[in-house]
C-alpha positions in Angstrom: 31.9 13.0 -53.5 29.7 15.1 -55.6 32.7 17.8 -56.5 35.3 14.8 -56.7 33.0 13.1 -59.3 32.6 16.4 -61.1 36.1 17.1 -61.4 36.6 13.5 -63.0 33.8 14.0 -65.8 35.3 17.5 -66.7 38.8 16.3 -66.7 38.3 13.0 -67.8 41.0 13.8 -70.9 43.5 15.0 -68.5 42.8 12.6 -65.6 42.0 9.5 -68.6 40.6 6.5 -66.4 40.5 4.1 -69.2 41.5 0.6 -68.0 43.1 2.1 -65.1 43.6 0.5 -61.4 41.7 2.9 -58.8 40.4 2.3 -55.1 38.5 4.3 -53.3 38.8 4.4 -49.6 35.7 5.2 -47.4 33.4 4.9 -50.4 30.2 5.7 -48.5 27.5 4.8 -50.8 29.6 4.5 -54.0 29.7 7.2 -55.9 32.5 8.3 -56.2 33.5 4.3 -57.4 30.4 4.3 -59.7 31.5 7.9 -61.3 34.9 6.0 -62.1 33.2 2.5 -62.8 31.8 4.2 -65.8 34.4 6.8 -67.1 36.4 2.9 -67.5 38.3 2.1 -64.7 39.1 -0.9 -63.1 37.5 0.0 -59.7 37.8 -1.5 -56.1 35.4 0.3 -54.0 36.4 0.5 -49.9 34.5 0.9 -46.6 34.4 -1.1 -43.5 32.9 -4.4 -43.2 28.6 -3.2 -41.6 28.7 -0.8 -44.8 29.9 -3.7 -47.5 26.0 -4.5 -48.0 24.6 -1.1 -49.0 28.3 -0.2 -50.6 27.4 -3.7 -53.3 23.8 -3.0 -53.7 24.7 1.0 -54.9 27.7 0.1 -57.1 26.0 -3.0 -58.6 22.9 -1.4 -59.2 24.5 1.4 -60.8 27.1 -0.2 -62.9 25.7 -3.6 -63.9 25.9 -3.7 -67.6 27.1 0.0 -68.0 30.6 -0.4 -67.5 33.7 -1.9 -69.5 34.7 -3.3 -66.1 32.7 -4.1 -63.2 33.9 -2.8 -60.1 34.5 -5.0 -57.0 33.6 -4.1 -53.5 36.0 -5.1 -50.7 36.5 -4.1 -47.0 39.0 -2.1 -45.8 39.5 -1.0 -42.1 42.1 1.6 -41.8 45.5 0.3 -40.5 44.2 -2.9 -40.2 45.4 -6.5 -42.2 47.0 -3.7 -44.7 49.8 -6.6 -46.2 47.7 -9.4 -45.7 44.0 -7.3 -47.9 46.2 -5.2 -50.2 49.9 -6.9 -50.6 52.4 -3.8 -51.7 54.2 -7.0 -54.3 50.7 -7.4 -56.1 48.5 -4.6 -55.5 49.4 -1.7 -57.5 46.6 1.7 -57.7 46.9 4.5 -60.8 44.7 6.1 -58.5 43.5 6.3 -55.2 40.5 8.2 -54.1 38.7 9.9 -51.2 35.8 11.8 -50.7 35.2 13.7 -47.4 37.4 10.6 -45.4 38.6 13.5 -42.6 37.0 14.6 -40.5 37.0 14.5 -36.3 37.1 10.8 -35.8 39.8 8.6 -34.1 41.3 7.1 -37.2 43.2 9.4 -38.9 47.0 8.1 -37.7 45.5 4.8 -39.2 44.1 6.2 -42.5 47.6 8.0 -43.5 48.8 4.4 -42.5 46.4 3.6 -45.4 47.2 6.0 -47.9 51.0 5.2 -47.5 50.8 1.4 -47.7 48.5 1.8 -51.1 50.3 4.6 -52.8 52.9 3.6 -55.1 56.0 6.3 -56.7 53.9 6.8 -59.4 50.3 6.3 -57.5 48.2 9.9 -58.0 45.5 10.1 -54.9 42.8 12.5 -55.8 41.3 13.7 -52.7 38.0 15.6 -52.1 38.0 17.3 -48.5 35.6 19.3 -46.3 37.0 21.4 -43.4 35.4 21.8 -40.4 37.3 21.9 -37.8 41.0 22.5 -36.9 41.8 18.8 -36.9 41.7 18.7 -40.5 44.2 21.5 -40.8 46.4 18.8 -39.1 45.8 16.2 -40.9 47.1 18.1 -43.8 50.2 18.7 -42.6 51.0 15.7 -41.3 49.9 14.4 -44.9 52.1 16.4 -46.4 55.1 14.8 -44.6 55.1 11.8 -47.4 53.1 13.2 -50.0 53.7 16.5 -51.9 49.9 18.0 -52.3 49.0 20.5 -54.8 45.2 22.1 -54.6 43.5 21.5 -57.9 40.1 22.9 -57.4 38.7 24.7 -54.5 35.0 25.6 -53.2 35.4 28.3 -50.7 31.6 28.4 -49.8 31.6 24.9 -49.6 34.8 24.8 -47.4 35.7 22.5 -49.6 39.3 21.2 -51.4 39.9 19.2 -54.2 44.1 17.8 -53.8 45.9 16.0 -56.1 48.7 14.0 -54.6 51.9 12.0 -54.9 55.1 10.6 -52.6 57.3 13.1 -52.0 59.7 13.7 -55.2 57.5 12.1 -57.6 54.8 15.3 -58.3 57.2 16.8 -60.8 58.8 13.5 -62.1 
């Protein structure tokens, strides 16, 4: 979260989140939602629902006030009620964003699910990942089926990635 956030201060002319639409799935405490909360985004901040509470308390505390537009917090199970929480005919993301959301866990057929069902032609995901183990590797590939990824920053001592990412075709377009 902390490089992710980084990269969008430092390239906030190049990456301008002014009055744009931007979810973050897996938020975690925040802060990555916060971070974009105040460079002026519209913000919907993501988790599942026994993390909503602290998820609220963080981004509320933080942005109440500070921010041109005050972020909401919603739930957001991976694979699950997709249509029915985020309808593809009304729900439309500049940006989506993920901060450290792979890693060895069960869900990963359901969060490319995710990432597909939000991610519009001209939708850029900005995506923050740790590798640990081989499984992530994976991931990655099987990412890359629908999305063309290009590595924007990289932390080698972190064994960390920052991706940029878009539906197949649509990177150079």
């Amino acid at each position: 979260a902390l490089v992710l956030c980084y990269f969008l201060e430092t390239n906030s002319k190049r990456y301008n989140l002014v009055d744009k639409n931007v979810i973050e799935i897996g938020a975690g405490t925040g802060l990555v939602s916060i971070v974009a909360s105040l460079l002026g985004a519209f913000v919907t901040a993501t988790d599942l629902p026994e993390l909503l509470g602290n998820l609220q308390h963080n981004v509320l505390h933080n942005t109440k006030q500070k921010c041109k537009h005050q972020p909401c917090v919603k739930e957001l199970s991976w694979g699950i009620d997709l249509e029915k929480n985020f309808p593809r005919s009304s729900c439309h993301f500049d940006y989506i964003m993920a901060a450290d959301v792979v890693y060895c866990h069960p869900f990963l057929d359901e969060l490319l699910l995710t990432f597909d069902h939000l991610c519009k032609n001209d939708t850029i995901i900005l995506w923050a990942m740790k590798f640990r183990l081989e499984k992530e590797n994976q991931f990655v590939d099987r990412f890359q089926t629908l999305f063309d990824l290009e590595m924007i920053s990289n932390f080698p001592s972190l064994n960390i990635a920052l991706y940029k990412a878009m539906r197949k075709g649509m990177m150079k377009a």
